[in-house]
Each structure stands twice: as structure tokens, then as C-alpha cells.
C-alpha positions as CSV (number, residue, x, y, z in Angstrom):
1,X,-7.3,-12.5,0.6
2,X,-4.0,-11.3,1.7
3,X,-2.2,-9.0,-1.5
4,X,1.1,-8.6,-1.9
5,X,3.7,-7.1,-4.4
6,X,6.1,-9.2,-4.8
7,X,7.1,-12.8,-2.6
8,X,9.8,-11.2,-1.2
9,X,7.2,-8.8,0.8
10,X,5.6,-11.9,2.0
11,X,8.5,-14.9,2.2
12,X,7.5,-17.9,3.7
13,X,5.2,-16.3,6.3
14,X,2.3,-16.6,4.1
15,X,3.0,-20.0,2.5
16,X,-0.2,-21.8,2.3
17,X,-2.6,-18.4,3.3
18,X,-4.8,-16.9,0.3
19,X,-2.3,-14.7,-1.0
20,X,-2.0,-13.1,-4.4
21,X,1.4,-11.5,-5.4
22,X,0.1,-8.3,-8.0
23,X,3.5,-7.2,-9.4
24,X,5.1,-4.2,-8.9
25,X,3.3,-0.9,-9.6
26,X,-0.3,0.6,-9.9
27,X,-0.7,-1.0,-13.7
28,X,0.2,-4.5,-12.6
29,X,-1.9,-4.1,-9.0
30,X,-4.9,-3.2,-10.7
31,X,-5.1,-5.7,-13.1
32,X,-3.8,-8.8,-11.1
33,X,-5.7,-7.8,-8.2
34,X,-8.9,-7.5,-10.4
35,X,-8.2,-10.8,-12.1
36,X,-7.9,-12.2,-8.4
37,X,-11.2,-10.6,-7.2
38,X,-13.3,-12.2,-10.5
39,X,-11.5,-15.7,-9.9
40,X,-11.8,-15.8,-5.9
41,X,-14.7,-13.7,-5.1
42,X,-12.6,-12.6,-1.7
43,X,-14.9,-11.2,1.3
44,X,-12.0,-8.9,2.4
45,X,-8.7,-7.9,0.9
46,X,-5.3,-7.1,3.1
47,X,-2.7,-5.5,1.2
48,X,0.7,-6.3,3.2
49,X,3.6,-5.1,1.9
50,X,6.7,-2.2,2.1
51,X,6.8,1.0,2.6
52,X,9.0,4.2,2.9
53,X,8.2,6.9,5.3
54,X,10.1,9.9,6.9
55,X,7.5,10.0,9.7
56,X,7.0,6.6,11.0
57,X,10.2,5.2,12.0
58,X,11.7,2.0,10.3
59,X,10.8,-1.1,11.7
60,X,7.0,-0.5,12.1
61,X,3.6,-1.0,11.0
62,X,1.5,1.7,9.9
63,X,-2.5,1.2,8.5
64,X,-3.1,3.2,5.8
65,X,-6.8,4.4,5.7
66,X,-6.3,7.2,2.9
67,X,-4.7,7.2,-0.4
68,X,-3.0,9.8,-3.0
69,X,-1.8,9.4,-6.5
70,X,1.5,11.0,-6.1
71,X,2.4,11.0,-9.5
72,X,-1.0,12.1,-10.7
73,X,-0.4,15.7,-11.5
74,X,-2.3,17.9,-14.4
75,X,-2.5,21.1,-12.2
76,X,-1.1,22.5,-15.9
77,X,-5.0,22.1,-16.9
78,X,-6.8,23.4,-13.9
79,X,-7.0,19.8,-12.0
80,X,-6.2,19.9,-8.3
81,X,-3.2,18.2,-7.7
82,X,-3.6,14.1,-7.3
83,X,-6.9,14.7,-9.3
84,X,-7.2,12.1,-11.7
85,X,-8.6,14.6,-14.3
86,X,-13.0,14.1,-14.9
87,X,-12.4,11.6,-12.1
88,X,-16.1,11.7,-9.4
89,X,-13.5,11.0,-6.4
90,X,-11.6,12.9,-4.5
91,X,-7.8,13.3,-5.1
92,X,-7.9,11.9,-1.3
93,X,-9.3,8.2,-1.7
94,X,-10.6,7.6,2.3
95,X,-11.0,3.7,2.2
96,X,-9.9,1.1,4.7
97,X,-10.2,-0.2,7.8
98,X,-8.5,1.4,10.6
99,X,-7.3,-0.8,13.8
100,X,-7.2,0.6,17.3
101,X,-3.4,0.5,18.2
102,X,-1.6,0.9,15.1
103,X,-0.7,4.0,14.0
104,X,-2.6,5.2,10.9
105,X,-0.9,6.9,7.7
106,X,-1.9,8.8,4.2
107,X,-0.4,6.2,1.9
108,X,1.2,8.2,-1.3
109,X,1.6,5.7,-4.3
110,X,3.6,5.9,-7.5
111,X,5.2,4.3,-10.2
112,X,8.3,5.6,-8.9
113,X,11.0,4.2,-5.9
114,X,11.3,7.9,-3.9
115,X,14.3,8.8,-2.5
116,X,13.9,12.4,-1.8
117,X,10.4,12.3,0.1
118,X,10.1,15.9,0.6
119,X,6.4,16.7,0.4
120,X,4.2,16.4,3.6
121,X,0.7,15.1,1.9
122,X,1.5,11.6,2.6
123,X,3.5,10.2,5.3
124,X,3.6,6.5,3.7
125,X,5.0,5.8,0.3
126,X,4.0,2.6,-2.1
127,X,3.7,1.5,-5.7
128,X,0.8,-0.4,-5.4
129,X,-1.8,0.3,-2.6
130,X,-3.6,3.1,-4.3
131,X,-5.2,1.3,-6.6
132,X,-5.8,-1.7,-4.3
133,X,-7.7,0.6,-2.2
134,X,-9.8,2.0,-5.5
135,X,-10.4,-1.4,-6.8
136,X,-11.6,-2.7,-3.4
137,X,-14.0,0.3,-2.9
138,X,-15.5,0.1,-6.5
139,X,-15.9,-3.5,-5.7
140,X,-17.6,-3.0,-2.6
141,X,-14.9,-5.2,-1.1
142,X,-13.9,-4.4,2.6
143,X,-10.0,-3.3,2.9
144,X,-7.3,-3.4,5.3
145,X,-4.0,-1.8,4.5
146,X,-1.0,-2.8,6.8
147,X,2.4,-1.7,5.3
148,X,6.2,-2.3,7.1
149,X,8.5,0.6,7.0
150,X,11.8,-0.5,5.5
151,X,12.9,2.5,4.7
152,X,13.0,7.0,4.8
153,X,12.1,7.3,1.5
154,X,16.0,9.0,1.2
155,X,19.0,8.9,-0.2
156,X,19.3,5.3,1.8
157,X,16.4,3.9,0.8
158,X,17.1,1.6,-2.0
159,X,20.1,-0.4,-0.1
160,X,17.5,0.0,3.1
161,X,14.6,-1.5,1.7
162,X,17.3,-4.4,0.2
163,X,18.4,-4.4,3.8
164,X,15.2,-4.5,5.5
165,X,12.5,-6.6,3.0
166,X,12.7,-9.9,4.4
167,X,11.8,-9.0,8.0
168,X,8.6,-7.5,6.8
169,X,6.8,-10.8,6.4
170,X,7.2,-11.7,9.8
171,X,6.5,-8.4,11.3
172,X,3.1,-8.3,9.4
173,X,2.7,-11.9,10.3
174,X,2.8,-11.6,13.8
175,X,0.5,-7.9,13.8
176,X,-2.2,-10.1,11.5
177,X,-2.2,-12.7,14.5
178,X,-2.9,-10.1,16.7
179,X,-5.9,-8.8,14.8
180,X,-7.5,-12.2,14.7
181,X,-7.1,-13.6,18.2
């Protein structure tokens, strides 16, 4: 099952695949992708989607193996930061399937559009693949993460990503036909 954000992340490319579009963020992700996983019963999930990065440049595909919370932070009671607080995991959630040629990144997801990435704990910003990653791994379910950099994660990146959206469909299209040659 191939999971996506929002069409736009996906355009015509996927037309006709098994695709669910979760919404935007880790609230809407988690529960769309859950309702998907009950009604569907998928043997692997693929989230495809966006991505801001000031390491990887523009234009390419990174797989993202390992996720943060980025905006998980109660370091004001004791918790380590990203710690989702009496959480068993990790703040560092190390699920996914990695794939021999494509770089591989820390994915940092929020329920905020970054445009002063600043902070080197993650090299890959999102809204969404966090808890698609957590979900899959409670669920047993294997995961691949493939994301298309639109963007720095700067001061350009909300008239970047506008810019640069649409070609990330065929760019994952054409790495996911790679894969399964």
C-alpha cells in the first residue's frame, strides 16, 4: 500500500496503484493510515511523499530508516528530548527498510512547515512519516520510506515546495520501478 499526504504528493503517477492519501500531519496520518491498515490488511506500506532537507540537495530521494518527533519536547519534566513522556521506545524510532543506492536519512516530523531548519538531529523534515513508521512497527507491518526533497527547510521553502511538489510523483515513480524490476 503506497501512503501519501496529500494527491498533490502523488498526482497522476499513482492513479490506479493502492494508494491511501492520510492528510496532512501526525493526527490525520495516524488515524487514516490505521483506518487503511484495518480495511486493507496491507503486506507492506511505502510512504512517498515531500520533504525539506538542508543536507540532501533538492531534487532527490532519500530513504528514511529512523524517525524523531521534532516537536515532542518535555525536557522541562526530566524527559530526553523527542521522548514521548512514559513512552517504552526510544526517542529515535529505527524502522524501515533501507535500499542499497539511495541515500538514507533521520526523518524529523512535526506538526509544523520549518523554515529555519537549524538543528542537526535530523537531516529530513516531514509532517507525517513518524507516525507512519510507529504505526507500521506496532502493526508488525514491513515499511519503506522514500521522500523527494522539494525544499531547504529555509526561508524559501514554502514557495519551493509550491514550486517543486508536482515533480515529486514522477521522481518517486520512476525510483519505485527501479526497486521492483
Amino acid at each position: 500500500m503506497f501512503v501519501f499526504a496529500i494527491k498533490e504528493e502523488a498526482g497522476d503517477e499513482f492513479t490506479g496503484y493502492n494508494s491511501v492519501f492520510v492528510g496532512v500531519g501526525k493526527v490525520n496520518a495516524t488515524y487514516h493510515l490505521s483506518k487503511a491498515i484495518f480495511e486493507r490488511k496491507p503486506g507492506l506500506i511505502v510512504n512517498l511523499g515531500s520533504a525539506g532537507s538542508h543536507k540532501h540537495p533538492r531534487g532527490s530521494i532519500v530513504c528514511c530508516t529512523q524517525f524523531i518527533q521534532r516537536d515532542m519536547d518535555v525536557t522541562a519534566l526530566g524527559f530526553d528530548k523527542y521522548q514521548t513522556p512514559f513512552c517504552e521506545y526510544s526517542p529515535l524510532l529505527q524502522y524501515g527498510i533501507s535500499v542499497e543506492g539511495i541515500p538514507e536519512g533521520i526523518c524529523g516530523t512535526g506538526d509544523n512547515f520549518l523554515t529555519t531548519h537549524a538543528i542537526n538531529d535530523f537531516d529530513v523534515i516531514d509532517m507525517e512519516a513518524y507516525p507512519i513508521a510507529w504505526v507500521a512497527m506496532k502493526e508488525k507491518i514491513p515499511f519503506l520510506c522514500l521522500k523527494y526533497i522539494t525544499d531547504g527547510a529555509d526561508g524559501g521553502a514554502a514557495l519551493d515546495w509550491q514550486r517543486s511538489v508536482s515533480m515529486a510523483a514522477t521522481a518517486l515513480k520512476a525510483t519505485i520501478r527501479t526497486l521492483i524490476k
